[in-house]
MDTraj code that builds the backbone (N, CA, C; nanometers):
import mdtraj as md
import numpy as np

residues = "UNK UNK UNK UNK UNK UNK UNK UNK UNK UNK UNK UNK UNK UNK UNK UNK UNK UNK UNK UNK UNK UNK UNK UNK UNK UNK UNK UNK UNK UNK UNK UNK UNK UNK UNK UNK UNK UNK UNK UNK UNK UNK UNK UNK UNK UNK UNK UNK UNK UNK UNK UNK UNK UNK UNK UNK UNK UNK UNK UNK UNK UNK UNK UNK UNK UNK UNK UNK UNK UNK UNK UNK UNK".split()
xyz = np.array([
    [-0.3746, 0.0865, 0.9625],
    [-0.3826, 0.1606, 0.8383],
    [-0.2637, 0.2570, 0.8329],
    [-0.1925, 0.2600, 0.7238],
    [-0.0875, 0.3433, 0.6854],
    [-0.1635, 0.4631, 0.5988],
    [-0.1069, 0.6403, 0.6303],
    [-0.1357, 0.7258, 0.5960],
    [-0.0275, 0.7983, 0.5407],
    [0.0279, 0.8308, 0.4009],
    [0.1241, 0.8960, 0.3556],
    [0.0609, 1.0188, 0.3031],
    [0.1103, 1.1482, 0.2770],
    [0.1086, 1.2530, 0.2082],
    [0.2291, 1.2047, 0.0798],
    [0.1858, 1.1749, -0.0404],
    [0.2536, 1.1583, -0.1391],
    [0.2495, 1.3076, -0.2423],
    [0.3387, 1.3923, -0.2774],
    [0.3617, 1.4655, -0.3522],
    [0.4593, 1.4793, -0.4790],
    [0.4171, 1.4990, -0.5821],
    [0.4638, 1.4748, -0.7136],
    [0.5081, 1.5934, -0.7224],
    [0.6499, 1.5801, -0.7928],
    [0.7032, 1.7309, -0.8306],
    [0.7389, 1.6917, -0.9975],
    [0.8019, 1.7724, -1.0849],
    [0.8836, 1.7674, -1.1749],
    [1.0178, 1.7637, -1.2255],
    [1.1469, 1.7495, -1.2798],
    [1.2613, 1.7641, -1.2642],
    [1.3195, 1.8484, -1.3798],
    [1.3844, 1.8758, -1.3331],
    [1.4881, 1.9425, -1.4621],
    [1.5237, 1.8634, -1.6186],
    [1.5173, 1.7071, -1.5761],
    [1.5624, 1.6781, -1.6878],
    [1.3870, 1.6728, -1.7546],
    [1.2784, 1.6768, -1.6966],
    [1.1244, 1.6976, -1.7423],
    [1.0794, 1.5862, -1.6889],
    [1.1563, 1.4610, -1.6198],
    [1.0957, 1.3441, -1.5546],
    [0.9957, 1.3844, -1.4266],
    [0.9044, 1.2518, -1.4143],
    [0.8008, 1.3173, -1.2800],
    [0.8727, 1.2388, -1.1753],
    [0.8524, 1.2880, -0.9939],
    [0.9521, 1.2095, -0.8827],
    [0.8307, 1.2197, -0.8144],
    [0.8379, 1.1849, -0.7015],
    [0.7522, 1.1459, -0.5754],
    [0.8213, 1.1765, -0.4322],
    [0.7986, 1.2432, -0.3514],
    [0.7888, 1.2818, -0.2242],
    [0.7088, 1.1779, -0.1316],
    [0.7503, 1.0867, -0.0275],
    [0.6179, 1.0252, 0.1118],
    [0.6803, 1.0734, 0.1632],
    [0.5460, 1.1315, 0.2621],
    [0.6145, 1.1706, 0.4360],
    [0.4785, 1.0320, 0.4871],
    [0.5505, 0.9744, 0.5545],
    [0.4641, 0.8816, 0.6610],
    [0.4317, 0.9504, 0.7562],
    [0.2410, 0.8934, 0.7688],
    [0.1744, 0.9495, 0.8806],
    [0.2202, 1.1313, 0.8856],
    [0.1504, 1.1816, 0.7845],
    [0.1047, 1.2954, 0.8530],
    [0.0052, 1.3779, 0.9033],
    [0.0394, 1.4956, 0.9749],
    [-0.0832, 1.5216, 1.0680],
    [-0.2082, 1.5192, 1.0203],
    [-0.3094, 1.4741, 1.0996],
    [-0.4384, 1.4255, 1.0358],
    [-0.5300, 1.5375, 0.9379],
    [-0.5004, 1.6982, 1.0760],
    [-0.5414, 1.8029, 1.0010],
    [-0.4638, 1.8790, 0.8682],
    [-0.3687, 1.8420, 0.8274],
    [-0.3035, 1.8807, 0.7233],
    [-0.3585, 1.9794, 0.6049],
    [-0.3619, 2.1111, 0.5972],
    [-0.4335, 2.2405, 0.5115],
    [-0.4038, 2.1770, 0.3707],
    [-0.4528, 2.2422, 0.2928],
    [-0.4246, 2.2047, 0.1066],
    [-0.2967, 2.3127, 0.0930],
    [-0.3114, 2.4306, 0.1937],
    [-0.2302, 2.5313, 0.2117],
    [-0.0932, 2.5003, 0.2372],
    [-0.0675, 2.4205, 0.3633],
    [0.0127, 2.3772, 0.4306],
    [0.1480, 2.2647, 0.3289],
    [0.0418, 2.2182, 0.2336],
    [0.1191, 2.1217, 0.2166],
    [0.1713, 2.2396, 0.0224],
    [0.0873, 2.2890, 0.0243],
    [0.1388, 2.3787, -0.1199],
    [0.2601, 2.4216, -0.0641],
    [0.2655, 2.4713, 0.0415],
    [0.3838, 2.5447, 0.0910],
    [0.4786, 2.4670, 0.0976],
    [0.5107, 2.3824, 0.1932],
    [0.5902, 2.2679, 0.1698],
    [0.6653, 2.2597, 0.0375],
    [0.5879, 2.2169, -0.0339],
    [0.6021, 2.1845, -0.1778],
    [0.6696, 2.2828, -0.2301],
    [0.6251, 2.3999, -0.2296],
    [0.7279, 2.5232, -0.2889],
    [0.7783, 2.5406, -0.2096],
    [0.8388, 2.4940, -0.0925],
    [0.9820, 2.5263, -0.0349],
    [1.0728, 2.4618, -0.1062],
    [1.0348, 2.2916, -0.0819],
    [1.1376, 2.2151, -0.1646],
    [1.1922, 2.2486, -0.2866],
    [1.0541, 2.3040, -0.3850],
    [1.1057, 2.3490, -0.4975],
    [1.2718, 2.5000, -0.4716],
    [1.1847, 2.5871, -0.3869],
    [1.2593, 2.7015, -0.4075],
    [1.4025, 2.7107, -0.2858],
    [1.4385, 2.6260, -0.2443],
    [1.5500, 2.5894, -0.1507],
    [1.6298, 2.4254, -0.2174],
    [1.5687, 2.3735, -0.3369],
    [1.6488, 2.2897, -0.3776],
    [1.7249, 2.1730, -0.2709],
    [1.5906, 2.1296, -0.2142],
    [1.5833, 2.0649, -0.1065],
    [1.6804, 1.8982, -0.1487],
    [1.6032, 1.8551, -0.2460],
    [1.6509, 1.7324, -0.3220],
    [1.7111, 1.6980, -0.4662],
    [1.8029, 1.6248, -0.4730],
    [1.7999, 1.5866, -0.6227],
    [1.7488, 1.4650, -0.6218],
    [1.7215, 1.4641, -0.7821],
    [1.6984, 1.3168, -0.8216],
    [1.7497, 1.3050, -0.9459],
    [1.8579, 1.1323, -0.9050],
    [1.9475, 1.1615, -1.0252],
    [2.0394, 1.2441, -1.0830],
    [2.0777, 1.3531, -1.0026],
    [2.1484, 1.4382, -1.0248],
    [2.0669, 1.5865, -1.0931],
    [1.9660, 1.5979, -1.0823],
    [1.8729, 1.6374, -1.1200],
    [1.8232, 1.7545, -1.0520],
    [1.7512, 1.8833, -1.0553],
    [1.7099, 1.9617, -0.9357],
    [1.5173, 1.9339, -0.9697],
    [1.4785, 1.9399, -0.8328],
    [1.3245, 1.9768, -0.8416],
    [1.2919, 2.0935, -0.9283],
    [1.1765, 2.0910, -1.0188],
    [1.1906, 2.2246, -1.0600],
    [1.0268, 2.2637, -1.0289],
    [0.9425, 2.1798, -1.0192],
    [0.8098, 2.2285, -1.0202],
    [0.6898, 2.1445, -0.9222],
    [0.6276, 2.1926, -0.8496],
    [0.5333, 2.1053, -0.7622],
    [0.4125, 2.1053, -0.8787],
    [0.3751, 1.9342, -0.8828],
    [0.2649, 1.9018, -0.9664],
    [0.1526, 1.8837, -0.8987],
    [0.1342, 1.7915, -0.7836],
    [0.0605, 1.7523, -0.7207],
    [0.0345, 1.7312, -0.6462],
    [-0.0220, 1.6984, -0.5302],
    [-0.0128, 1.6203, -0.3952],
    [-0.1823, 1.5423, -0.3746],
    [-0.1329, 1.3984, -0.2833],
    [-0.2001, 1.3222, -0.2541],
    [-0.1984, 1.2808, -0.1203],
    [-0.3244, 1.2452, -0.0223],
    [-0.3073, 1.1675, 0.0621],
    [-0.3772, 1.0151, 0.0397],
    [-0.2644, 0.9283, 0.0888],
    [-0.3112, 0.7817, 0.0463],
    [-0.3368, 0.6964, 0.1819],
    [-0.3797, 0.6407, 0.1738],
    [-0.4311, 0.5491, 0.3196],
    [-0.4115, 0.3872, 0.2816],
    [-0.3594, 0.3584, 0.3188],
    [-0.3379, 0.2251, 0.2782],
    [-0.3758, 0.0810, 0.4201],
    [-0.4948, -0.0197, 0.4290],
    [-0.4755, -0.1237, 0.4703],
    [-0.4167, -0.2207, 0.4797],
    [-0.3563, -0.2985, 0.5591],
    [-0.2385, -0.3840, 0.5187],
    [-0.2731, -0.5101, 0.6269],
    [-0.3352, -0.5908, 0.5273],
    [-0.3352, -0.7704, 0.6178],
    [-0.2037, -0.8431, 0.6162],
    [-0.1436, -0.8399, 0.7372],
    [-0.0846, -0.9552, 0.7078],
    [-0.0981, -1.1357, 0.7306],
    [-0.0175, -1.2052, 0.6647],
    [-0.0819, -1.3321, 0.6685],
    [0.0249, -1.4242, 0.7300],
    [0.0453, -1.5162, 0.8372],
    [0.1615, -1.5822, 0.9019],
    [0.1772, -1.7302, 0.8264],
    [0.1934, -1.6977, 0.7306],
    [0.1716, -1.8640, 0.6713],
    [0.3149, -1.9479, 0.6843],
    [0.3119, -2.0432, 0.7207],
    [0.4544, -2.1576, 0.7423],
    [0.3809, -2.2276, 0.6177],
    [0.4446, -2.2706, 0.4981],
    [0.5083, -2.3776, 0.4309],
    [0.5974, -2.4871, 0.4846],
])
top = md.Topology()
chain = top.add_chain()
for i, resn in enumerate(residues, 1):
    res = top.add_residue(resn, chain, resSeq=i)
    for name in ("N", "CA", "C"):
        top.add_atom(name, md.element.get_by_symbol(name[0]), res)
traj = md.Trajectory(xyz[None], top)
């Protein structure tokens, strides 16, 4: 099972972006990760598109199962 912290911010030009960190820590605060989030915002961590972060919208943790299948044709 794959575990991402996915976080949504906003941009300057008003478009929405996406943040994954893979596998993070299991105990992870609602706190912990707000903070985060307004760092990036307030240290202008990333662009997108030429773009600056301007606002943390959201955050998610997603868990994802993954079968794989060995099939030869």
């Amino acid at each position: 099972m794959e575990t991402r912290l996915v976080m949504y911010f906003k941009t300057a030009r008003g478009s929405r972006c996406s943040v994954s960190v893979i596998d993070p820590k299991e105990n992870v605060t609602e706190q912990e990760i707000k903070d985060l989030m307004d760092l990036i915002v307030t240290k202008n961590i990333f662009k997108i598109n030429n773009f600056s972060i301007t606002e943390a919208l959201e955050a998610k943790v997603v868990q994802t199962d993954i079968v794989e299948y060995d099939l030869v044709v």
